[in-house]
KOLLUM-15666 format. One record per residue (C-alpha): x, y, z; residue number from 0; residue in three letters. Coordinates in steps of 0.5 Angstrom, whole numbers, plus 500, padded with zeros to 3 digits. Each point is the difference from the previous one (the first is absolute). Layout:
<rs>
  east  north   up    k    r
     X      Y    Z  NUM  ALA
...
</rs>
This chain:
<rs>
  east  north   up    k    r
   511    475  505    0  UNK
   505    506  500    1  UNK
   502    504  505    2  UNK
   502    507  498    3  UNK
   500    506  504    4  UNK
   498    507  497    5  UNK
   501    507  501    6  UNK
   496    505  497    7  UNK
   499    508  501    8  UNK
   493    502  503    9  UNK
   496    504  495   10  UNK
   504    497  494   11  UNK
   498    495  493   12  UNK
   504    494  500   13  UNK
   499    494  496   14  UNK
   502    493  500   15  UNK
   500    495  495   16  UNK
   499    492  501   17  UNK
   501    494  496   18  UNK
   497    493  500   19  UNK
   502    494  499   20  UNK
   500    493  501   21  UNK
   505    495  498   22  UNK
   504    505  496   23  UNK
   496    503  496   24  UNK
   495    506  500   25  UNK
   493    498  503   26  UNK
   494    504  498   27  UNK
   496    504  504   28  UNK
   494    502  496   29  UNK
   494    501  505   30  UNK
   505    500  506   31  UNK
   499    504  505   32  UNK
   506    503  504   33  UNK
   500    503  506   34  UNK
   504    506  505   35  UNK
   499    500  507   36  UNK
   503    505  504   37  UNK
   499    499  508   38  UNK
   503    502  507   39  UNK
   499    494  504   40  UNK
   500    493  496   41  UNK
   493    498  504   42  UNK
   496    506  498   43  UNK
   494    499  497   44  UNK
   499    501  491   45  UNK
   496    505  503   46  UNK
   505    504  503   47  UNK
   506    500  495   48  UNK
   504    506  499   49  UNK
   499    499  492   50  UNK
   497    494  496   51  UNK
   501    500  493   52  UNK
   496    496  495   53  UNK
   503    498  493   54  UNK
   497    498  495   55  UNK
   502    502  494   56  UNK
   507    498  498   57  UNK
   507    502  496   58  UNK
   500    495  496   59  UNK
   495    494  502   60  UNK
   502    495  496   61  UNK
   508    500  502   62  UNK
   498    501  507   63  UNK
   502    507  501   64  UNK
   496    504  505   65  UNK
   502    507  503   66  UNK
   498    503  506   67  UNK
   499    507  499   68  UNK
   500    504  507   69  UNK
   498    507  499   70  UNK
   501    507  505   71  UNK
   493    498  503   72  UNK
   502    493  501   73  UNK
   506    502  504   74  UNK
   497    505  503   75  UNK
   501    496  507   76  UNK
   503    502  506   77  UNK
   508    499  501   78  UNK
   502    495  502   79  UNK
   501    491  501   80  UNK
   495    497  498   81  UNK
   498    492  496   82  UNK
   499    498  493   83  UNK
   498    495  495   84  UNK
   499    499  493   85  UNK
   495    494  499   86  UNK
   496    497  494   87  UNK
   493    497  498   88  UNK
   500    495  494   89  UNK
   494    498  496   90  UNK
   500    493  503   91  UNK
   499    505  507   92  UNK
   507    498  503   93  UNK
   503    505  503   94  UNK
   507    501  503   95  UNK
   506    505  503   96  UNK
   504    502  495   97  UNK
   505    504  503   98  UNK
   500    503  508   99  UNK
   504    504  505  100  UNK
   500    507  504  101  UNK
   499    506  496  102  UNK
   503    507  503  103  UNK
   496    507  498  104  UNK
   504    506  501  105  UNK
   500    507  500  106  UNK
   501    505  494  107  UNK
   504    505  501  108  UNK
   497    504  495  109  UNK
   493    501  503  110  UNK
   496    503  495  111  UNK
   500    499  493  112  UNK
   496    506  496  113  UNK
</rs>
């Protein structure tokens, strides 16, 4: 597991691309399941998540090459600290945290985009 923390402006389109692999090379990820978890408390519940991404559909399957994709309503989310983790589910139901930390929303200065 990778610790990394991130920075993200409230209301803004962010991707992150992620690659698997084991033992050097590229692990297929076909019929994963890759998730994005945004909390502002480690003990909340699921239920209670800031925001909760659900992947299924991948850039490039077969390298193992996963995008996640924030959109402006996905970080729609009140400035501040918060927690994150991206975790996955393989077909043989294993499941694993591949990279966690604190993510900081801020506040745009432009506040309205039309």
């Amino acid at each position: 597991m990778e610790r990394t923390n991130l920075e993200i402006t409230r209301k803004s389109t962010k991707a992150y691309t992620i690659k698997f692999y084991k033992e050097g090379a590229p692990t297929d990820i076909t019929g994963w399941i890759i998730y994005f978890t945004i909390k502002a408390n480690v003990d909340d519940t699921d239920l209670n998540a800031k925001l909760r991404k659900r992947i299924t559909e991948h850039l490039n399957a077969t390298e193992g090459i996963a995008v996640v994709e924030l959109t402006p309503e996905d970080t729609n989310i009140t400035s501040g600290n918060y927690y994150y983790s991206i975790d996955y589910k393989d077909t043989d139901d294993n499941e694993d945290i591949v990279v966690i930390g604190s993510i900081k929303i801020k506040e745009p200065i432009l506040k309205e985009r039309t």
